[in-house]
MIDOFI-984286 format. One line per 5 residues: their letters; for each residue y, x, z of C-alpha. Coordinates in pm, 1 decimal, m for minus. Example, Ala and Ser with C-alpha at 12.3 -4.5 7.8 and 13.67 -1.06 7.14 Angstrom:
BEGIN
as) m450.0:1230.0:780.0 ~ m106.0:1367.0:714.0
//
This chain:
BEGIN
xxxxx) 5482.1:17852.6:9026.3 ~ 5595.5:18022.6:8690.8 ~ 5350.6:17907.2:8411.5 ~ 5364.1:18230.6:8164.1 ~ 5308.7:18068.6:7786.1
xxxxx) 4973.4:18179.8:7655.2 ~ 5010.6:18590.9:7587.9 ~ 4964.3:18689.9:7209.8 ~ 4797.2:19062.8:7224.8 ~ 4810.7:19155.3:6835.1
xxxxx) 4969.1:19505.1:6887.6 ~ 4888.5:19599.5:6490.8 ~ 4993.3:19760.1:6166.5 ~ 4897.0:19732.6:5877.2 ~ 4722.0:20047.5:5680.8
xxxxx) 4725.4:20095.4:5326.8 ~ 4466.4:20246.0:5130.1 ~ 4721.8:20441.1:4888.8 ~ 5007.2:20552.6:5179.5 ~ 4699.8:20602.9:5451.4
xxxxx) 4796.9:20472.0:5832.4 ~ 5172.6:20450.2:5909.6 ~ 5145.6:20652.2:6232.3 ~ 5391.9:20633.5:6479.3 ~ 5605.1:20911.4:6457.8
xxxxx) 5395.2:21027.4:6179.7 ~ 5497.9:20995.0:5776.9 ~ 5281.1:20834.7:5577.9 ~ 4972.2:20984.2:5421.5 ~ 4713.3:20968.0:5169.2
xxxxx) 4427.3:20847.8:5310.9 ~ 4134.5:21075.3:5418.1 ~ 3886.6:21131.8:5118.1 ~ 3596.7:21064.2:5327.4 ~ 3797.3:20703.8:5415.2
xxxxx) 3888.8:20485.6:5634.5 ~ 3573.3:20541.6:5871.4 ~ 3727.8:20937.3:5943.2 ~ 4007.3:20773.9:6112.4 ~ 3767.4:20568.5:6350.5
xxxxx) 3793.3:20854.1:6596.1 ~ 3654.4:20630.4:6877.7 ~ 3312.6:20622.3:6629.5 ~ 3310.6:20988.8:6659.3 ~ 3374.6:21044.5:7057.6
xxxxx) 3102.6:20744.9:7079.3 ~ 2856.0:20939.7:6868.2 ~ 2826.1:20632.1:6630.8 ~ 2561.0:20787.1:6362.8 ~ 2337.1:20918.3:6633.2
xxxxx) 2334.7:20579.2:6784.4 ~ 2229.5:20402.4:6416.0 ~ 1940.3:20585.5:6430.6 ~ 1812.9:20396.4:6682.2 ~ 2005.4:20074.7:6666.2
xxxxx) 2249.3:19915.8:6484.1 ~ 2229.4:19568.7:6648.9 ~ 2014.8:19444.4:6417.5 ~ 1885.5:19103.0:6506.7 ~ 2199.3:19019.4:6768.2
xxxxx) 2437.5:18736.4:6703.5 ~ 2822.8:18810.5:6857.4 ~ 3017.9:18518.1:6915.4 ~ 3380.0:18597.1:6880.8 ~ 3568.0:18301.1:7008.1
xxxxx) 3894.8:18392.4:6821.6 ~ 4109.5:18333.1:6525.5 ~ 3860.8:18242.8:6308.8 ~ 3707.7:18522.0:6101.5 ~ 3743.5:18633.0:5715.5
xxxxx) 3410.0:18620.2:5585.6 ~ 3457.2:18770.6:5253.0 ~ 3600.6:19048.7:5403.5 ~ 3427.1:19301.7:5231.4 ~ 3320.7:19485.0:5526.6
xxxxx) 3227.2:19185.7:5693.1 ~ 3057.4:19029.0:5368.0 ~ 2682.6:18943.6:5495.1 ~ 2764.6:18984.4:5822.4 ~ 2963.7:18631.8:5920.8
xxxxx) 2767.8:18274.0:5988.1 ~ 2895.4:17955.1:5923.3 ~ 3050.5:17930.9:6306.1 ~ 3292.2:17624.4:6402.0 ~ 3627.5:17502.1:6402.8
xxxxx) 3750.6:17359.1:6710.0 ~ 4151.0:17413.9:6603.0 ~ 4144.1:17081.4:6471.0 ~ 4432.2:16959.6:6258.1 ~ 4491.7:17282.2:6168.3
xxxxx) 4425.3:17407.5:5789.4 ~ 4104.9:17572.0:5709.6 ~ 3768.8:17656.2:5869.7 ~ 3592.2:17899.3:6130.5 ~ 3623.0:18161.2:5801.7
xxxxx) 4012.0:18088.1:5794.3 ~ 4200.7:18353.9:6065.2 ~ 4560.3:18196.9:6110.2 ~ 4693.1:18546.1:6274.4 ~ 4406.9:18806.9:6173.7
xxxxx) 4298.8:18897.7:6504.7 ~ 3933.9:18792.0:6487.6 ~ 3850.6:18978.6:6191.3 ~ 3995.1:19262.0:6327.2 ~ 3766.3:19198.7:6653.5
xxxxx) 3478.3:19116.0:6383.4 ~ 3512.0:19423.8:6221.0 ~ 3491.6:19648.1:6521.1 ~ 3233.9:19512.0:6569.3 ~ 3018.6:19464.3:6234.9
xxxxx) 3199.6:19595.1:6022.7 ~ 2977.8:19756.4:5729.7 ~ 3219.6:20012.9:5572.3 ~ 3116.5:19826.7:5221.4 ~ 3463.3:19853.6:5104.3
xxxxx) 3600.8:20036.1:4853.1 ~ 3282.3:20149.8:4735.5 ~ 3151.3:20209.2:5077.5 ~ 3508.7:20370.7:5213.2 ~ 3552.8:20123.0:5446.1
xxxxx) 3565.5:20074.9:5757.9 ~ 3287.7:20028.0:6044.6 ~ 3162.1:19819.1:6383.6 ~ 3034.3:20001.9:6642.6 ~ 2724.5:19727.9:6558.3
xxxxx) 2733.5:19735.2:6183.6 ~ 2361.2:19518.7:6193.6 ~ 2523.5:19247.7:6424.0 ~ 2558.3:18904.1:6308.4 ~ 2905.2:18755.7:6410.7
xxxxx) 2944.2:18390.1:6515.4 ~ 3282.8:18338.3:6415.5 ~ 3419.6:18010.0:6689.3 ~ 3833.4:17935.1:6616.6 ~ 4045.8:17809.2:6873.9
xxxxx) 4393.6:17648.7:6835.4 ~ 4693.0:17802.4:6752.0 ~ 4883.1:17828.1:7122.7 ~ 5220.5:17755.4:6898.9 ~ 5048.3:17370.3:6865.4
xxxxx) 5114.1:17301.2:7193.4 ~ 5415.2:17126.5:7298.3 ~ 5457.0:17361.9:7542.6 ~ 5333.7:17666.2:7728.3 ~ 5206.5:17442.9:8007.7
xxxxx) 5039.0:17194.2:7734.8 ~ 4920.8:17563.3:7541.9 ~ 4753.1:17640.6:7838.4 ~ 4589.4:17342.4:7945.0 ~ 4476.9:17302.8:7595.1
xxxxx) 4305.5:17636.1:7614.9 ~ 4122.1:17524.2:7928.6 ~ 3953.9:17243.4:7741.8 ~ 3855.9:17366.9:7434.6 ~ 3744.8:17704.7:7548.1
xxxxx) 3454.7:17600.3:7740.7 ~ 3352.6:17375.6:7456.0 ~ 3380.1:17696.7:7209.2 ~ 3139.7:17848.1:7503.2 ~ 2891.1:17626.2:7500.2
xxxxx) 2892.1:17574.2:7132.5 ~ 2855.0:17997.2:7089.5 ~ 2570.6:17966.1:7362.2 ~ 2362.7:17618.0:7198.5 ~ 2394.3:17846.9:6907.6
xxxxx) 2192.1:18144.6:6989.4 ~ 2452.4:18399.5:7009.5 ~ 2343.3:18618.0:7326.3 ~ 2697.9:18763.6:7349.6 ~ 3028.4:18623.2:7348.1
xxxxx) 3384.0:18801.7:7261.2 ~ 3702.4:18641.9:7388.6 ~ 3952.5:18899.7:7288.8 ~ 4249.7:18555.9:7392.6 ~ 4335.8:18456.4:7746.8
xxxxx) 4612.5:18255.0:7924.5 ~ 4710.0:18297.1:8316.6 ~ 4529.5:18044.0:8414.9 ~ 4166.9:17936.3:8458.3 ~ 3991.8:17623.4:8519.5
xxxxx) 3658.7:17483.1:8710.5 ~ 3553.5:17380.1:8335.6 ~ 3583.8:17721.9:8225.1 ~ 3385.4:17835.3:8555.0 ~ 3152.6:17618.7:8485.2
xxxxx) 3107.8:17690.2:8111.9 ~ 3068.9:18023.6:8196.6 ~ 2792.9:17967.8:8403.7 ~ 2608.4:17778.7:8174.8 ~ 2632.8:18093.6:7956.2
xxxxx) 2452.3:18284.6:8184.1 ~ 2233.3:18107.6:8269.8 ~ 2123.0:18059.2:7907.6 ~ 2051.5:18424.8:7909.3 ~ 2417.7:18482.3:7720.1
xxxxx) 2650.8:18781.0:7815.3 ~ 2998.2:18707.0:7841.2 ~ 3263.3:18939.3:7736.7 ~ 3692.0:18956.1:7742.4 ~ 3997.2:19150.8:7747.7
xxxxx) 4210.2:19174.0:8075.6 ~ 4517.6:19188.2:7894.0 ~ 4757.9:19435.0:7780.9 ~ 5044.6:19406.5:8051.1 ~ 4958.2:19646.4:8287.1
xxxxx) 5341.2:19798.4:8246.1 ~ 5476.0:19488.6:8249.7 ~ 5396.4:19296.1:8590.0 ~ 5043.2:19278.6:8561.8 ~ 4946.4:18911.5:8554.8
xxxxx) 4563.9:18835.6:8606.6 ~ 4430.3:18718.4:8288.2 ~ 4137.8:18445.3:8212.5 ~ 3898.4:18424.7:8134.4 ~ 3832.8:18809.6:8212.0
xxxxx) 3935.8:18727.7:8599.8 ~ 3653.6:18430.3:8593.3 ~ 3345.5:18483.4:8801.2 ~ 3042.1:18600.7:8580.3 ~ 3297.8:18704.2:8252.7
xxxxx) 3230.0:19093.1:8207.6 ~ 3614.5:19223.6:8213.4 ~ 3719.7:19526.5:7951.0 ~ 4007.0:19738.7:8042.2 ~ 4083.5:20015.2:7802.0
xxxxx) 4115.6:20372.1:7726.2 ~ 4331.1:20564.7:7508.3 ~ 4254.2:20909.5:7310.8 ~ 4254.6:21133.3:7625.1 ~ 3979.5:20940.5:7767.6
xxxxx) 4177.7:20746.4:8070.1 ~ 4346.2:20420.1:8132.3 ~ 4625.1:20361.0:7879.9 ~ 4955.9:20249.2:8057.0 ~ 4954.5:19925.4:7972.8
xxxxx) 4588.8:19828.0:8007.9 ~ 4594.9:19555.5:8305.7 ~ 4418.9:19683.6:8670.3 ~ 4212.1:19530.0:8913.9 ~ 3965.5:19398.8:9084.6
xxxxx) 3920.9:19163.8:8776.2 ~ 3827.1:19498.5:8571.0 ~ 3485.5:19543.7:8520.9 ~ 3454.2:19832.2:8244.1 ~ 3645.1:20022.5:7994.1
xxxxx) 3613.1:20093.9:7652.3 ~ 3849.0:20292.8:7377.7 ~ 4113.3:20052.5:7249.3 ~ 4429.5:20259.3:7162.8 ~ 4489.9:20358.4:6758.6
xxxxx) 4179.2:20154.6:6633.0 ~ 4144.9:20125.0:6286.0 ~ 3948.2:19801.9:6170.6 ~ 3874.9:19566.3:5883.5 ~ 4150.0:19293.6:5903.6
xxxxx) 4347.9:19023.3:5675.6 ~ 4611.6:19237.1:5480.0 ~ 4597.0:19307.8:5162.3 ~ 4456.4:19596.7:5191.1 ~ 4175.6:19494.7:5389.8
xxxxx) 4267.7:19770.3:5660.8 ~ 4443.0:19750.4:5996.2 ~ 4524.6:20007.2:6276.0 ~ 4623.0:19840.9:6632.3 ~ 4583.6:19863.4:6984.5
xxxxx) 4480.2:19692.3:7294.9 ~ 4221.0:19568.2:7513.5 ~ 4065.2:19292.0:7244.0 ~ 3955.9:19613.6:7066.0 ~ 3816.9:19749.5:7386.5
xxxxx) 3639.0:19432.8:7439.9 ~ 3524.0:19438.7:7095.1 ~ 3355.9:19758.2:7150.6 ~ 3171.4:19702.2:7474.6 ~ 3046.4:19385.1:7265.1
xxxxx) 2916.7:19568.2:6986.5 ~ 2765.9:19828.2:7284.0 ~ 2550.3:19508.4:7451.6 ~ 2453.4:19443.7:7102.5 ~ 2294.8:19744.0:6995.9
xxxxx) 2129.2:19760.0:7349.5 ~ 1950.1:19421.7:7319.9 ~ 1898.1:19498.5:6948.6 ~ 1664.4:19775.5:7082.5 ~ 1489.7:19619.4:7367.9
xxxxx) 1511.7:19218.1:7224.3 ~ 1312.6:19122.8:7561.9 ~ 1526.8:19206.8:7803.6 ~ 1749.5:18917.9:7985.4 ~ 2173.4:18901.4:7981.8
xxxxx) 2124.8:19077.9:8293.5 ~ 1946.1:19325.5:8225.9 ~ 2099.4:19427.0:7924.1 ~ 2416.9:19449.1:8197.2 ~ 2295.3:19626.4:8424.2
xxxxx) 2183.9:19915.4:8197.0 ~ 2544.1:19898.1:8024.9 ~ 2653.7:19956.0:8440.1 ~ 2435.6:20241.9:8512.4 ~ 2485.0:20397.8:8257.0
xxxxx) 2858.2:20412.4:8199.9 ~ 3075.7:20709.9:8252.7 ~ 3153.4:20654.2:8612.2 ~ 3513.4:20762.3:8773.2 ~ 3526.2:21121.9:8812.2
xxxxx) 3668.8:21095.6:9143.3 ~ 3294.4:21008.0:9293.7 ~ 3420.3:20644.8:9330.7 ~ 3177.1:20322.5:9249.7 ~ 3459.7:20204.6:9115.5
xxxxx) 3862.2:20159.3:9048.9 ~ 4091.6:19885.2:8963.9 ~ 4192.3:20069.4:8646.4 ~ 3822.4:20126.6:8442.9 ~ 3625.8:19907.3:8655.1
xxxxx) 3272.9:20098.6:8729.5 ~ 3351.9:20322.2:8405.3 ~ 3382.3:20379.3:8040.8 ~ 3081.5:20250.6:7760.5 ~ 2848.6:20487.0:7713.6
xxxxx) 2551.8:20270.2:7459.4 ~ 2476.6:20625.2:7339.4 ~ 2283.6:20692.7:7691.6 ~ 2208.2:20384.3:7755.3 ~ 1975.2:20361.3:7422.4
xxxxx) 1831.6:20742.4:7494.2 ~ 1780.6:20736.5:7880.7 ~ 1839.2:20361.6:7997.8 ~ 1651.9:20403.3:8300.1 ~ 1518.5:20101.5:8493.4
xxxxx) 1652.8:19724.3:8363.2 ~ 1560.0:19598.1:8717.2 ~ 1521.9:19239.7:8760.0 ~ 1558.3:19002.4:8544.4 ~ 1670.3:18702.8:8672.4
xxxxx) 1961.6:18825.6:8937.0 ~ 2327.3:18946.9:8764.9 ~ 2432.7:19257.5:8867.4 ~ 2823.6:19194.9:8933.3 ~ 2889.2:19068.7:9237.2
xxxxx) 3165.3:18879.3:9192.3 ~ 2926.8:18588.1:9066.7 ~ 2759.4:18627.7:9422.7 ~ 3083.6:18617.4:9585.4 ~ 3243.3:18301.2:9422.9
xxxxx) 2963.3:18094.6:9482.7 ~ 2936.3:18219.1:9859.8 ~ 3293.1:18138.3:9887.8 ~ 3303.6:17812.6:9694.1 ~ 3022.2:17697.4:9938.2
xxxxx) 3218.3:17824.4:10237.6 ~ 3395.7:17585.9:10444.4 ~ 3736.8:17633.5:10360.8 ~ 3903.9:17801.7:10633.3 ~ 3586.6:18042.2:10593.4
xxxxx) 3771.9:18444.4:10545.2 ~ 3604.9:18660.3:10320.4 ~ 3451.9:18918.7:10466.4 ~ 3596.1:19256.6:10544.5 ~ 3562.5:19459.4:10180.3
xxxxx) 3511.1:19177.2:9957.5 ~ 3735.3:19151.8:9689.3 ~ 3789.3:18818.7:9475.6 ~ 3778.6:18893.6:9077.1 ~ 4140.2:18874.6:8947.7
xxxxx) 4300.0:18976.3:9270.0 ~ 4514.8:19321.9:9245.2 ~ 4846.8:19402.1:9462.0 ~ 5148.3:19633.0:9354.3 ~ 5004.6:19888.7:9595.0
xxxxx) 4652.2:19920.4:9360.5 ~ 4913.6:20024.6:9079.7 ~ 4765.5:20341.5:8935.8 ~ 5082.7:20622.7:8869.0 ~ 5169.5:20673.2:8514.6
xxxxx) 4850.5:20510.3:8364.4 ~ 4654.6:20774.8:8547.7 ~ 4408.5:20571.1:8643.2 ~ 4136.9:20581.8:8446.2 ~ 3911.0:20893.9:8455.2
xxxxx) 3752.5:21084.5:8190.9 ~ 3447.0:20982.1:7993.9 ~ 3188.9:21180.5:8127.9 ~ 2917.3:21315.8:7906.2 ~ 3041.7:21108.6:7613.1
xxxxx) 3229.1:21376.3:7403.1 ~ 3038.8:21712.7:7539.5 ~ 3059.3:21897.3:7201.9 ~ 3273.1:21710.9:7013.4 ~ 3617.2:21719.3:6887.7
xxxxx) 3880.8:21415.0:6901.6 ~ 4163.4:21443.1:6674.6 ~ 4491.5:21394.4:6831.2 ~ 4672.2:21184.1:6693.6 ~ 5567.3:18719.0:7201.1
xxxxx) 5362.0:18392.2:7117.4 ~ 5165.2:18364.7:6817.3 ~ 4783.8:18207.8:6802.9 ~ 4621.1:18151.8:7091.7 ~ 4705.0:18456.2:7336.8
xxxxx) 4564.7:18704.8:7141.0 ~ 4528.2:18923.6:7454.3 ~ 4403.6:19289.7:7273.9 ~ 4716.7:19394.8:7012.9 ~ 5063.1:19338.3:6940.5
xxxxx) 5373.5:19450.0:6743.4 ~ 5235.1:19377.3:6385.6 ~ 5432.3:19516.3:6119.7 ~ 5313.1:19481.7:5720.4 ~ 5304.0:19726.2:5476.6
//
């Protein structure tokens, strides 16, 4: 079997606050006087300021198991804990990002919009605290076989860490193509704690579309995303591993240039946001359990438009916190998660092993060539979500950085 090296995802530019975004195919601009926040078009389509009103996330704690996170970012300033370090060896601290991804995640997130005298940017969960939990650099290992096996060892320690810590979700915006029973079982222990479990299923949906973990383990919640017309952007990974959707194409973030500012692209940023959308959720109803807090994100998501539960390319549908905070409808119970996959790995784990699955029942992370959606077509439109409003138109490094590539500085 072909073991892929762990995937880097940073698919990012950098944006400068004197020559605006470098757009592709666009010149270079000033940037808009109202800043960096009127280029956050997914805040707009998501109805960010009618959301603040009733929650900001206030009162949450986001781990984002990651590349460590720039503190003194000043649109993360306040907003970052001490965290942990488990990339040991390696110079600097939990606050020290080695490739600039986790702020990035951070700050769609949390992000305040405190910079430049309040131009800055914003999280879709500006009130969130973030946990920031840094893994190794995959380039540390010897190999990619040693790279992965490496991430199979500390990740589930970062989990349980994020978890003894009180952070009731968890963002893992990395991934390798492999999983392990210790990362199984680390995810368990998550939810069982009454922690929510997020990550990216990987940005190689044009290019063979491997499964990626931890999104493909039982119980992880996995985030495929959407681009600017609302459906499944062509390289967004597809499957039965896809659990949800959320915008992740020309996102515009804190991050570590000089500048402060970064535009990118990819599911990490997707994941990011359906993060920040279980955050303001459970900032508003603090008593509800990990899965109820789910199943209201499920219900209330903006379903295929084809009348289907569900599809391999947007899972059960796109984040919709917006409705979920005005109308979210019956939480149900409290103590039984509301994917089945969960269900269905431990009735198959306990199976003997010549035991079939039953007709219908699909194993999280399997997908065929024949699932392939045409032309990124996939994913449908956001229901309800913009009614009204107007959207502008517009290799290996750290450890498998799974949401954005193609960095460039400016």
């Amino acid at each position: 079997m072909l073991i892929r090296r762990p995937r880097s995802g940073c698919r990012r530019t950098v944006a400068t606050v004197a020559l605006g975004l470098l757009l592709t195919g666009a010149a270079a601009v000033p940037a808009h006087a109202e800043g960096m926040r009127g280029q956050q078009w997914f805040l707009d389509a998501m109805k960010a300021e009618q959301m603040w009103q009733i929650s900001t996330g206030k009162g949450v704690t986001v781990a984002v198991i990651d590349t460590g996170v720039q503190a003194d970012n000043p649109d993360l300033k306040g907003r970052v804990l001490p965290g942990r370090d488990f990339a040991v060896g390696q110079p600097g601290d939990a606050h020290t990002d080695y490739d600039g991804h986790g702020t990035g995640m951070a700050g769609l997130i949390a992000g305040t919009g405190a910079a430049n005298g309040g131009n800055g940017t914003f999280g879709l969960a500006p009130g969130a605290k973030i946990l920031p939990v840094r893994l190794p650099k995959s380039t540390a290992a010897a190999n990619g076989a040693a790279a992965t096996a490496q991430f199979n060892k500390v990740l589930p320690q970062a989990i349980h860490y994020a978890v003894d810590s009180g952070a009731r979700i968890i963002n893992i915006s990395m991934a390798a193509d492999k999983g392990s029973p210790g990362l199984t079982a680390a995810v368990k222990y998550a939810l069982q704690k009454g922690t929510l479990v997020f990550a990216g299923v990987g940005n190689e949906g044009d290019q063979g579309n491997p499964v990626a973990y931890p999104a493909a383990t039982p119980g992880v919640v996995g985030v495929a995303a959407v681009g600017r017309n609302l459906r499944r952007t062509s390289w967004s990974e597809y499957g039965s591993q896809v659990d949800m959707a959320a915008p992740g194409e020309d996102m515009v973030a804190a991050c570590t240039s000089k500048t402060g500012f970064c535009k990118g692209w990819g599911t990490s940023d997707a994941t990011a946001l359906a993060s920040a959308s279980a955050a303001l959720i459970w900032s508003k109803h603090p008593d509800w359990t990990n899965n109820q807090v789910l199943r209201v994100m499920l219900n209330t998501l903006g379903a295929p438009t084809n009348g289907a539960k569900r599809n391999d390319s947007i899972g059960y549908g796109i984040v919709r916190p917006r409705v979920a905070l005005q109308n979210p409808g019956d939480p149900g119970p409290a103590d039984v998660y509301p994917l089945t996959d969960l269900t269905t790995a431990t009735a198959s784990a306990s199976a003997p092993s010549s035991a079939k699955p039953a007709a219908g029942t699909a194993h999280k992370g399997a997908h065929s060539a024949a699932d392939a959606p045409k032309n990124g077509s996939g994913g449908m439109l956001w229901l309800g979500l913009i009614a009204g409003a107007v959207l502008v138109v517009g290799g290996v490094v750290a450890l498998i950085t799974v949401g954005r590539r193609r960095r460039s500085a400016s």
